[in-house]
LUMGU-237187 format. One line per 4 residues: number of its first residue (from 0); their letters; for each residue x, z, y of N, C-alpha, C, O. Coordinates in steps of 0.1 Angstrom, whole numbers, plus 2048, in hexadecimal, padded with zeros to 3 digits. Each point is the difference from the previous one (the first is absolute). Example, Ala and Ser with C-alpha at 12.3 -4.5 7.8 and 13.67 -1.06 7.14 Angstrom:
<kollums>
0> as> 884/84E/7C7/7F7/800/80C/809/800/80C/80A/807/800 ~ 7F2/7F2/80B/809/800/80B/7F8/808/80B/805/801/80B
</kollums>
This chain:
<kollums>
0> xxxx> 809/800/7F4/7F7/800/80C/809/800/80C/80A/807/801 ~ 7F1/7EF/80A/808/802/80B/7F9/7FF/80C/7F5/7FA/801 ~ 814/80D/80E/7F6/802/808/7FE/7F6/807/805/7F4/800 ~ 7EF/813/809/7FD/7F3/808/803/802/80E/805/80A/805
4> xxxx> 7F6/7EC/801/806/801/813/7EF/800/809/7F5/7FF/7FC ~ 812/803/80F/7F6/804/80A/801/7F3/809/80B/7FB/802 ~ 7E9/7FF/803/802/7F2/807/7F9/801/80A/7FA/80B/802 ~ 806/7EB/807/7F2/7FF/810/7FC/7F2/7F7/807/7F9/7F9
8> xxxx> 7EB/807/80D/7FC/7F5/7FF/7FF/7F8/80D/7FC/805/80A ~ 80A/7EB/7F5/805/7FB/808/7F0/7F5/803/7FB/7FF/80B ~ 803/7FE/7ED/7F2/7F8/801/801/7F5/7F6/807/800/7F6 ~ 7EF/7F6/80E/803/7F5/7F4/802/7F4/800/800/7FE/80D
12> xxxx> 802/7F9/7EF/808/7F6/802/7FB/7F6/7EF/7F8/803/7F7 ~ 811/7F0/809/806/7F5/7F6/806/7FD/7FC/805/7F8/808 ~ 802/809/7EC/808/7F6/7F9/804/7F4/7F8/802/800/7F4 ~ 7FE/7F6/813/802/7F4/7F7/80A/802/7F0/80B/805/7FE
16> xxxx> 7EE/7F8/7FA/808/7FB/7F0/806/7F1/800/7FE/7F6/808 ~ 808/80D/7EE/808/7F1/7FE/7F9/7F6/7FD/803/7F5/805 ~ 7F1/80E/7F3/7F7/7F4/801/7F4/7FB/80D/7F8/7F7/801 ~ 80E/815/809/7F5/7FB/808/7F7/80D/804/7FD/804/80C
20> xxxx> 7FF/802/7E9/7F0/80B/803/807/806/806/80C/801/7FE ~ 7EB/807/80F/802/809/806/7FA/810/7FE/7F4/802/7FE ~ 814/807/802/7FB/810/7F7/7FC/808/80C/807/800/80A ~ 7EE/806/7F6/800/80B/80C/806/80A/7FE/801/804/7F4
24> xxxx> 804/804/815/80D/808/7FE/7FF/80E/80C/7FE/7FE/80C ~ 803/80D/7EE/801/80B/80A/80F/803/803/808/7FF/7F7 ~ 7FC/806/815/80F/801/801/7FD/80F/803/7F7/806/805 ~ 819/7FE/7F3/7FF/810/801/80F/7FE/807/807/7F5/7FF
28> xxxx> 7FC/816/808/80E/806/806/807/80B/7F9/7F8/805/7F8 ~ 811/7FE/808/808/80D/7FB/80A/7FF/80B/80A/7F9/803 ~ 7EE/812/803/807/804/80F/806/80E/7F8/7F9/809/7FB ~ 819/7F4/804/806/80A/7FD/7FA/807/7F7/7F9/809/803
32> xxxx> 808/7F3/7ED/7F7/80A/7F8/80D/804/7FC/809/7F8/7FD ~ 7F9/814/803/80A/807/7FF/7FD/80D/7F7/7F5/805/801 ~ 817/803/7F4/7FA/809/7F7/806/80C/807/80B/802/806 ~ 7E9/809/7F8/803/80E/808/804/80A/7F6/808/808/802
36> xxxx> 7F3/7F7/7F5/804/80E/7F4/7FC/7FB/7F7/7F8/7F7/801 ~ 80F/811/7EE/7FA/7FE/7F7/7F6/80E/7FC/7FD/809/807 ~ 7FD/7F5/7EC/7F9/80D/7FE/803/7FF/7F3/7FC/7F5/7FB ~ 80B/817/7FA/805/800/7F8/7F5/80A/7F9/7F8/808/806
40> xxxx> 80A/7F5/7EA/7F6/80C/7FA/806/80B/7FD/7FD/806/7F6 ~ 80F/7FF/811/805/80D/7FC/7FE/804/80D/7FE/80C/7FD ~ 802/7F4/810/7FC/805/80E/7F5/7FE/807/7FE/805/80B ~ 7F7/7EE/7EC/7F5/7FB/807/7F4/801/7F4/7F4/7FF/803
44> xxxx> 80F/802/7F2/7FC/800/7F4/7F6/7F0/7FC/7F9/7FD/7F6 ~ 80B/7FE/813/7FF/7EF/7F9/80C/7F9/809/808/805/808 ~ 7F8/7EC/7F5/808/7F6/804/7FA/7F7/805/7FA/7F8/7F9 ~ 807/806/815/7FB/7F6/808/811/7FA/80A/80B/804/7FE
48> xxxx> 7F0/7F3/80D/809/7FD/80B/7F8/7FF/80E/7F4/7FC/800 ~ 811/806/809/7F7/807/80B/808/7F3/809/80C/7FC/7FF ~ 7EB/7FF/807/806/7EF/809/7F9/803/80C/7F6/807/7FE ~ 80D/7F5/810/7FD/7FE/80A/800/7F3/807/80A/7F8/7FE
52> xxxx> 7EE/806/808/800/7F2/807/7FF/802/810/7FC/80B/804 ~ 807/7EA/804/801/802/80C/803/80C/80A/804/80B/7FB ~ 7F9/7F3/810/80A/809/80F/7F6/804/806/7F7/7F9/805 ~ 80A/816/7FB/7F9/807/807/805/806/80E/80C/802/802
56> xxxx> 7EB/802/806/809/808/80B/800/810/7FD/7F8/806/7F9 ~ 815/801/80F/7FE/80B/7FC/7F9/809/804/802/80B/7FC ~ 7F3/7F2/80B/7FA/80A/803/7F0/804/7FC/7F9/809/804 ~ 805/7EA/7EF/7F4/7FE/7FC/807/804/7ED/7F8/7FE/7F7
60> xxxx> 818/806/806/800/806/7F8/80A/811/7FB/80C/803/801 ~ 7E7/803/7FA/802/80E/7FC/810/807/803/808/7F7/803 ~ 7FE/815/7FC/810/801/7FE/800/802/7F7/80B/800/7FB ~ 7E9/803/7FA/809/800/7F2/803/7F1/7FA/80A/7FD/7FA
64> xxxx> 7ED/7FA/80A/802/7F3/7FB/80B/7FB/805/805/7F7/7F8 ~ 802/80C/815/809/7FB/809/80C/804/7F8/809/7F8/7FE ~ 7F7/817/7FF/80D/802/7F5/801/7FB/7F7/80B/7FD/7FD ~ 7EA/7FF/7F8/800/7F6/7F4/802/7F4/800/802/7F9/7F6
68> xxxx> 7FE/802/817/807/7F3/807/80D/802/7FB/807/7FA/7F8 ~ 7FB/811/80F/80F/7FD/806/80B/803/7F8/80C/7FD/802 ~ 7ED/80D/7F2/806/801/7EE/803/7F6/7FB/80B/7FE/7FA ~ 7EE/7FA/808/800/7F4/7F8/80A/7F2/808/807/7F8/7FA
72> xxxx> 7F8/80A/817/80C/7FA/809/7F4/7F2/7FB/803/7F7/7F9 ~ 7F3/80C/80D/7FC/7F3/802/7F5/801/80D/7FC/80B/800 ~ 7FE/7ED/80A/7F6/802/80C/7F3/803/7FF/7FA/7FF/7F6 ~ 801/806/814/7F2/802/7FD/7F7/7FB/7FC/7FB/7F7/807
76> xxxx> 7FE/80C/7EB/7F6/7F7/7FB/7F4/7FE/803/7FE/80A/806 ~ 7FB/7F1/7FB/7EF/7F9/805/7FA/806/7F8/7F6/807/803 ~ 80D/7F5/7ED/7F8/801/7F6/807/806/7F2/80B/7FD/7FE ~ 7F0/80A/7FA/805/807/7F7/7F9/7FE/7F3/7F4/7FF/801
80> xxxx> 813/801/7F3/7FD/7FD/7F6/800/800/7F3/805/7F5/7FF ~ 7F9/80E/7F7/804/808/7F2/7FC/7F9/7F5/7F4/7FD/7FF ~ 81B/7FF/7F2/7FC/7F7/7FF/802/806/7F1/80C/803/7FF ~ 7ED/7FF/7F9/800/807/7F2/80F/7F7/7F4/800/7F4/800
84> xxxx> 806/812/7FA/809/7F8/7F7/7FD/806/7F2/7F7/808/7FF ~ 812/7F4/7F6/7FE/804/7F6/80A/80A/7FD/7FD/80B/7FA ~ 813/7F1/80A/807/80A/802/80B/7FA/80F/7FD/7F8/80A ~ 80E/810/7F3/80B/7F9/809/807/7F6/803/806/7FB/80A
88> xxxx> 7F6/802/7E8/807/7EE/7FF/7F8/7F8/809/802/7F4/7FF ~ 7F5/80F/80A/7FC/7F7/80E/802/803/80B/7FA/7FA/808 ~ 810/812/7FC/806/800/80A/805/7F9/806/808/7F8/7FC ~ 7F4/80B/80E/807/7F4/80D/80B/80A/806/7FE/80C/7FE
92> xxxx> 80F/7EE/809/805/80B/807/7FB/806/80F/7FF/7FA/80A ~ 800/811/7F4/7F9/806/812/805/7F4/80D/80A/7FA/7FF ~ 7F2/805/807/802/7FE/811/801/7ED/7FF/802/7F9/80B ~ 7FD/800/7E7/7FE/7F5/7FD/7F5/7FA/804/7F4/803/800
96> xxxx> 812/7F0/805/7F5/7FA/804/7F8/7F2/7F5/806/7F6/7FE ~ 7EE/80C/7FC/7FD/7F5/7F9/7FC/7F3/803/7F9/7FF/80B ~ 808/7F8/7F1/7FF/7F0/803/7F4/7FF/7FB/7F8/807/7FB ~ 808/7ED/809/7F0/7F8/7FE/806/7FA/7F2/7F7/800/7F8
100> xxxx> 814/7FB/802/803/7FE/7F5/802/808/7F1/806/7FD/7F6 ~ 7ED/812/80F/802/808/7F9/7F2/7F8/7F6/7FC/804/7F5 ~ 800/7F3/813/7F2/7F9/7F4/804/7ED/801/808/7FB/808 ~ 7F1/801/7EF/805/7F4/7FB/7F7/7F6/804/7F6/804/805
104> xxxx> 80B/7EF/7F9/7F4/7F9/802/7F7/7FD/7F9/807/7FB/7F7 ~ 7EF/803/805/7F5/804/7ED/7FE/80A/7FF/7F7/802/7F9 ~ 80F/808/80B/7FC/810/801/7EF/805/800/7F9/7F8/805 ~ 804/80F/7F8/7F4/807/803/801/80F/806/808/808/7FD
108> xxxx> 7F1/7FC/80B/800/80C/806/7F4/805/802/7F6/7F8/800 ~ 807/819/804/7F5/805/802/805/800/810/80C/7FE/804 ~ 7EC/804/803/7FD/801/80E/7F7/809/806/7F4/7FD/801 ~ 812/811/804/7F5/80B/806/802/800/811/809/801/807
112> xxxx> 7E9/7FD/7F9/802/801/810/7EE/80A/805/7F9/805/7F6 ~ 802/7FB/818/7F9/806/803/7F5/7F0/807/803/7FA/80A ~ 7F4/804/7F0/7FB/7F6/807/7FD/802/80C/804/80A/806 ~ 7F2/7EB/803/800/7FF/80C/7F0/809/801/7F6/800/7F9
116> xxxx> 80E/806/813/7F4/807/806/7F5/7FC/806/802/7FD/80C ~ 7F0/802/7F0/7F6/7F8/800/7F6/80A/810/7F8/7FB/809 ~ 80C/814/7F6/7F8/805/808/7F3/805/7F5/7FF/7FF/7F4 ~ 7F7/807/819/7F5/805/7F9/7F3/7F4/7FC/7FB/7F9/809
120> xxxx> 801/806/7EA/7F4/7F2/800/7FB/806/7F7/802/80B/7FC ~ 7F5/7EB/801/7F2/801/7FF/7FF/7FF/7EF/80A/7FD/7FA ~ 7E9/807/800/801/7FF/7F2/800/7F2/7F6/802/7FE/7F4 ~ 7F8/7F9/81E/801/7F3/7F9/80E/7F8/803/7FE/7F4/801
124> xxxx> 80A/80F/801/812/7FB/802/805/808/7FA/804/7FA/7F6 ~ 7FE/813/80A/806/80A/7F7/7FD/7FE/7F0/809/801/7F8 ~ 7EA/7FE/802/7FF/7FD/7F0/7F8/7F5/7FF/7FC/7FE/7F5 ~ 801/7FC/812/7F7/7F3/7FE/7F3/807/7FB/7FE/806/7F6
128> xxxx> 7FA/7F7/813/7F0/808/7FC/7FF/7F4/804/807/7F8/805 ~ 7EA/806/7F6/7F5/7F5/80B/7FE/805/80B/802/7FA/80A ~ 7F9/811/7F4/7F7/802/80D/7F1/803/7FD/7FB/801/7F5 ~ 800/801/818/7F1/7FF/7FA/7F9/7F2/805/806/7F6/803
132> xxxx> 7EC/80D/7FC/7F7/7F1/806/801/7FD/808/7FD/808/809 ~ 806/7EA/7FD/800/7FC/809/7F1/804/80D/801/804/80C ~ 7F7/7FB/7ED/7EF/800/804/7FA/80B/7FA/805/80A/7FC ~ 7EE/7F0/803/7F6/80C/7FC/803/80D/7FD/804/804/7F5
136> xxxx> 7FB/803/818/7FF/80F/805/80C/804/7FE/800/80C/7FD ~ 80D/7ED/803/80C/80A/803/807/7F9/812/801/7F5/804 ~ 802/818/802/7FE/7FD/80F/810/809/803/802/80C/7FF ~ 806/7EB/804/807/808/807/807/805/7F8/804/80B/804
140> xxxx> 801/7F0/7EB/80B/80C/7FA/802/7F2/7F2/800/804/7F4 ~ 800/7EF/80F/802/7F3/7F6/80F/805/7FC/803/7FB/7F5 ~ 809/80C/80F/80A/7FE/7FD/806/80E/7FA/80C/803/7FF ~ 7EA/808/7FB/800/80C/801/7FE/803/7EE/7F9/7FA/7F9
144> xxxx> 80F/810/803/805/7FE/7F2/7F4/805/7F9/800/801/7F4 ~ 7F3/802/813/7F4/809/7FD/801/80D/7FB/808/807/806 ~ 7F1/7FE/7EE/7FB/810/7FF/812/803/7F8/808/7F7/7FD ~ 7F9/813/801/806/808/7FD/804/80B/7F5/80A/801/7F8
148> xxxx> 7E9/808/80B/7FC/80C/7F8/7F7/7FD/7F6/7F9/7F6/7FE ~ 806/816/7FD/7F9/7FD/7EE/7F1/808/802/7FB/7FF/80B ~ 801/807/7ED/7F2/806/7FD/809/80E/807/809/802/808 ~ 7EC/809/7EE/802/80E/808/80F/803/7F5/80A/804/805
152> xxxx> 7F5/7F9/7ED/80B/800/7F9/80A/7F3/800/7FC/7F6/7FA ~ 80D/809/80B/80B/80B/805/800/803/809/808/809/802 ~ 7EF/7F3/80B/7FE/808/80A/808/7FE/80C/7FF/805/80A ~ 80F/7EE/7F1/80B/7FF/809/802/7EF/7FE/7F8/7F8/7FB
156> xxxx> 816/803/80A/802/7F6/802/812/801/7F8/80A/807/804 ~ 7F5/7EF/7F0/80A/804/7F9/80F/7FC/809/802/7F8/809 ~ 807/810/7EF/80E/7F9/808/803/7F5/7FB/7FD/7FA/7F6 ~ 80E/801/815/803/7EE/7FD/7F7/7F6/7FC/800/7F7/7F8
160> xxxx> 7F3/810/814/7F5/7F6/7FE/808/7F1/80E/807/802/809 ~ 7F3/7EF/7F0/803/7F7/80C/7F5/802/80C/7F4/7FE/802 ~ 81B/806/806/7F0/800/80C/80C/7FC/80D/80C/7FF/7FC ~ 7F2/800/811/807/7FF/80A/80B/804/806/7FF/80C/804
164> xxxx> 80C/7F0/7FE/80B/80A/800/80D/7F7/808/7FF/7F6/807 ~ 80B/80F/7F6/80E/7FD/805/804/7F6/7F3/804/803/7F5 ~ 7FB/7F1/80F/80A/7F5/7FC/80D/7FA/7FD/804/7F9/80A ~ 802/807/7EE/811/7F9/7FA/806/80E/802/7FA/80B/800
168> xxxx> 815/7F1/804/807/810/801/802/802/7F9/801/80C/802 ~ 803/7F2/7EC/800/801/7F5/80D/7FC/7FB/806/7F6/802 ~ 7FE/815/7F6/810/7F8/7F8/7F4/7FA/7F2/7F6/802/7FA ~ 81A/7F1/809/7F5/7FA/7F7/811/7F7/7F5/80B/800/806
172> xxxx> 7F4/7FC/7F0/80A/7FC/7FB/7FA/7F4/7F9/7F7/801/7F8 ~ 810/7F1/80B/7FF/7F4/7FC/80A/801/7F6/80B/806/801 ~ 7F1/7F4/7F5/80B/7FF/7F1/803/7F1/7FF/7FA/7F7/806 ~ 810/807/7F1/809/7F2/7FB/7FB/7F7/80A/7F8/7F7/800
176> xxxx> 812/811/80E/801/7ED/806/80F/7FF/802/809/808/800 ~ 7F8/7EB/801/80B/7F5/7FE/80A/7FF/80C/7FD/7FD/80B ~ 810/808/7EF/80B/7FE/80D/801/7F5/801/801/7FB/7F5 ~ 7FF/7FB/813/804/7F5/801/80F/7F8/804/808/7F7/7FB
180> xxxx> 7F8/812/80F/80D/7FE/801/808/80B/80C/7FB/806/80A ~ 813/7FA/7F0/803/80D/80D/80C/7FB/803/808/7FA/7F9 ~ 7F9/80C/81A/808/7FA/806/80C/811/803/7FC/809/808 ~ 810/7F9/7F1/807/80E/803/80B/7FF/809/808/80A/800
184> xxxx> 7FC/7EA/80A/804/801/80D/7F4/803/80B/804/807/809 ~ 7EF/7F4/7F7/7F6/809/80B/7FB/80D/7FB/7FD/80A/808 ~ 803/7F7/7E8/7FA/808/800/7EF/801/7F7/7FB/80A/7FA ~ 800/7EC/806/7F4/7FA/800/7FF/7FC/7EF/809/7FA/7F9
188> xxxx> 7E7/80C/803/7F9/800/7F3/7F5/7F3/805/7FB/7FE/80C ~ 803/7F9/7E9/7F6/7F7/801/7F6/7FF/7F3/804/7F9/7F6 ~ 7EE/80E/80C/7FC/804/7F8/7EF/7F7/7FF/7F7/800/808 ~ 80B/7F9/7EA/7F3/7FA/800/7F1/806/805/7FA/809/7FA
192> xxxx> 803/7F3/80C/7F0/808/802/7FD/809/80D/804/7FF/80C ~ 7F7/808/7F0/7FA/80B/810/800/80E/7FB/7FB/803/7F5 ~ 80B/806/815/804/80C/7F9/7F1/808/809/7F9/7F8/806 ~ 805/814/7FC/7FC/809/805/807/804/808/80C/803/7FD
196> xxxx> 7F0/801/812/804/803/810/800/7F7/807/800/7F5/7FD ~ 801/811/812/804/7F5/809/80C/7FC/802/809/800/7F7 ~ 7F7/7FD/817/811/7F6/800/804/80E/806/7F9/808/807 ~ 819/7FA/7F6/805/80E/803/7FE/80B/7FB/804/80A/804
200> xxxx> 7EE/7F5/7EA/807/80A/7FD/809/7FE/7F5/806/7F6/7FB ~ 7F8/81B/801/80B/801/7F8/7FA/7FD/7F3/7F4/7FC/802 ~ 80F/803/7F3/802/7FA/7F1/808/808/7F6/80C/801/802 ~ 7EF/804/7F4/80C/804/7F4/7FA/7F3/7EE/7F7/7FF/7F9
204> xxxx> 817/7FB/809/806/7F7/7F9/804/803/7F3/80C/802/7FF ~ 7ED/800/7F1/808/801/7F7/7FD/7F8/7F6/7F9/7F6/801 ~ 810/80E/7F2/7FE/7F3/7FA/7F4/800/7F5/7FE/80C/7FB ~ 7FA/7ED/800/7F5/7FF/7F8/800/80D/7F7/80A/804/7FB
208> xxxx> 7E9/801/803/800/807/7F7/7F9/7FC/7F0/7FC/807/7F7 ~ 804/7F0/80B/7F2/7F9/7F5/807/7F7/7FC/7FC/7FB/7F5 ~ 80F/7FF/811/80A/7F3/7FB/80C/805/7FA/802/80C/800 ~ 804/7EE/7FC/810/803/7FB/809/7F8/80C/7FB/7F7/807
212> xxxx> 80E/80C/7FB/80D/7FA/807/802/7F4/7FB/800/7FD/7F4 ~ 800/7FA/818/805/7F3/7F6/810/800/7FF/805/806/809 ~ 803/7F4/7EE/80D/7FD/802/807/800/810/7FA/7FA/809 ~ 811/80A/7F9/808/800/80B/7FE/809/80C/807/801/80A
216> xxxx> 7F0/804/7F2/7FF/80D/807/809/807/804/806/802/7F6 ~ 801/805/814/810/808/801/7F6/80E/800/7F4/802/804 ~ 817/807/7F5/7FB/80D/7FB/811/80E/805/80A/802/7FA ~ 7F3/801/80E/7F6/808/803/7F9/7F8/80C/7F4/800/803
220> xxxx> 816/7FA/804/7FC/7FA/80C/80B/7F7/807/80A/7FC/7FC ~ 7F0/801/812/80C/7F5/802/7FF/809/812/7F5/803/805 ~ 815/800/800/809/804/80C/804/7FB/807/808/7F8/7FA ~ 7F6/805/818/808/7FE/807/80B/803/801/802/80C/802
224> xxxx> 80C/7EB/7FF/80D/809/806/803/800/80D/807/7F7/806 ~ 7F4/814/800/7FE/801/811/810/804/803/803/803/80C ~ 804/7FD/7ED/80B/802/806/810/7F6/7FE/80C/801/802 ~ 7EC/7F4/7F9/807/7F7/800/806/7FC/808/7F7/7FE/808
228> xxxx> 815/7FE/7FF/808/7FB/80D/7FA/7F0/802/800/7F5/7FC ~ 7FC/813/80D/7FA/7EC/80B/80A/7F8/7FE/80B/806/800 ~ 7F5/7EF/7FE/806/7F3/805/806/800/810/7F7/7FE/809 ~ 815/803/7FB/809/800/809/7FB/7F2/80A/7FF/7F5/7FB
232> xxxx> 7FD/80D/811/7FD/7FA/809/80C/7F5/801/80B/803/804 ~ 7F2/7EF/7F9/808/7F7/80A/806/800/80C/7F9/7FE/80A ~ 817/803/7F7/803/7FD/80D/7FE/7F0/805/802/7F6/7FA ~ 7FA/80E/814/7F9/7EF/804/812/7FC/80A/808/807/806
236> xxxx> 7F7/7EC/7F6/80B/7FB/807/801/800/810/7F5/7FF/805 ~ 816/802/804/7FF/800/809/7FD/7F4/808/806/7F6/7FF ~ 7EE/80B/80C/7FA/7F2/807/809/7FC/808/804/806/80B ~ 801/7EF/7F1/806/7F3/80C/7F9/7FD/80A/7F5/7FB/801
240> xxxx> 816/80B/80C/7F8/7FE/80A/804/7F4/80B/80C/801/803 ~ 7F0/7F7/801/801/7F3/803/80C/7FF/813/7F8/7FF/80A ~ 80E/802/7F7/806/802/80F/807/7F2/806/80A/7FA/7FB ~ 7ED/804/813/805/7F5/804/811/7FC/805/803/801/80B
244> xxxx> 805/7FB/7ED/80D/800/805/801/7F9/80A/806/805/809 ~ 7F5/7EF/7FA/802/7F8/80C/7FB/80B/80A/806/7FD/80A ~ 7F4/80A/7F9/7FC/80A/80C/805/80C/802/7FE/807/809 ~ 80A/7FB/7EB/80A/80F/803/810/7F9/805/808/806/807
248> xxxx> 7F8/7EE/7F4/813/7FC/801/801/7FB/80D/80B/7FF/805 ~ 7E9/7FC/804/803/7F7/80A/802/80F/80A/7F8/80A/800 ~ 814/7F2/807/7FF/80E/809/7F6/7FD/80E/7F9/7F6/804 ~ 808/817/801/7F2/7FD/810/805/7FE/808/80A/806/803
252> xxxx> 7F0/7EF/804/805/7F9/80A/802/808/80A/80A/800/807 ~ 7E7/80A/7FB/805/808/80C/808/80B/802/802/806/80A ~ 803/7FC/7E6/809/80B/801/80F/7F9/801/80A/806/803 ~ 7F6/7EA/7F8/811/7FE/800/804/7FD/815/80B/7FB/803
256> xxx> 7E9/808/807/806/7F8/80D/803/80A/803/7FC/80B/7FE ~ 811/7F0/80B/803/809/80A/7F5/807/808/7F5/7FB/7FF ~ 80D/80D/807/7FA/808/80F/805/7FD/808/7FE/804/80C
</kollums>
């Protein structure tokens, strides 16, 4: 079992194939998904890996979170995350940053996010009711989920009855959709289909639970090397600068006359 990463959703987009069809495609980000701690079963009494995604300011996070930052020597995180393993052997190293080449292309993934917020509606948008009659003698209440309550037994109105309320807002988890393709110099997941949330939020990314891995999968994971030495800036040659000789060599007339 290996973990997964924390993404923004970027919005959606197209991909041309080689033959031509075009795939609809959601783009996810991995702004700095970076690992903050492990959790071992002899100090935590299970084994997970705890990942953070994006930059927070400091003043919208806690001091104890600010020192668990700073244990770990990585920045403030946005979003926080826990990701269950089977043992150690999927450890990532702390303060590492994961790639978008941590999934493959043919991949399958589950996708949890919080859908979009609908607000408060009606019984006929919220669960699909009809309604009542248009006509004869209903006045003033056609879009209204009608009665309610029961006889004298039970006397009440049961719970998790459908009736009017607060709409979406919901974690909700899309299963086996399709990486398509991932780009690990921006950064960016391209993911068949339409996930749950709006654009900007956050997303947790893992890999199928109902599928097996296909071949080539990298295990435990695959790592940025943020500390790699840049490529050495070219020195640019020096500009030839063009100078009129005929107008520096002739001497000045008014300086060679006598007084």
């Amino acid at each position: 079992m290996r973990t997964g990463v924390i993404a923004k959703k970027v919005g959606m987009t197209r991909l041309f194939q080689e033959d031509g069809r075009h795939v609809p495609v959601t783009v996810l980000a991995l702004e700095d998904c970076q690992v903050i701690s492990h959790r071992t079963a002899e100090r935590d009494g299970y084994v997970a890996l705890q990942v953070g995604s994006g930059v927070a300011k400091q003043k919208n996070v806690a001091k104890p979170q600010r020192e668990h930052f700073a244990k770990a020597e990585v920045p403030l995180k946005m979003k926080v995350a826990e990701f269950r393993l089977e043992d150690d052997a999927g450890f990532l190293p702390v303060g590492s940053t994961i790639s978008a080449e941590h999934f493959i292309a043919g991949q399958k993934v589950d996708i949890t996010g919080h859908t979009q917020g609908k607000g408060f509606a009606g019984a006929m948008k919220r669960w699909g009711f009809g309604g009542l009659r248009a006509t004869h003698g209903v006045s003033l209440s056609h879009r209204s989920h009608g009665s309610t309550g029961n006889r004298q037994d039970p006397g009440r109105v049961f719970k998790g009855k459908k009736m009017a309320g607060h709409m979406g807002d919901r974690q909700r988890t899309q299963q086996n959709l399709e990486i398509v393709r991932t780009d690990a110099d921006r950064g960016l997941l391209f993911v068949k289909g339409s996930v749950p949330g709006h654009k900007n939020a956050w997303l947790v990314v893992r890999d199928s639970v109902k599928l097996k891995l296909p071949e080539g999968v990298p295990f435990p994971g695959v790592v940025l090397d943020t500390k790699a030495p840049k490529p050495e800036a070219v020195e640019e040659a020096p500009v030839a600068v063009a100078v009129d000789t005929a107008e520096t060599a002739a001497p000045d007339s008014d300086t060679n006359k006598e007084g």
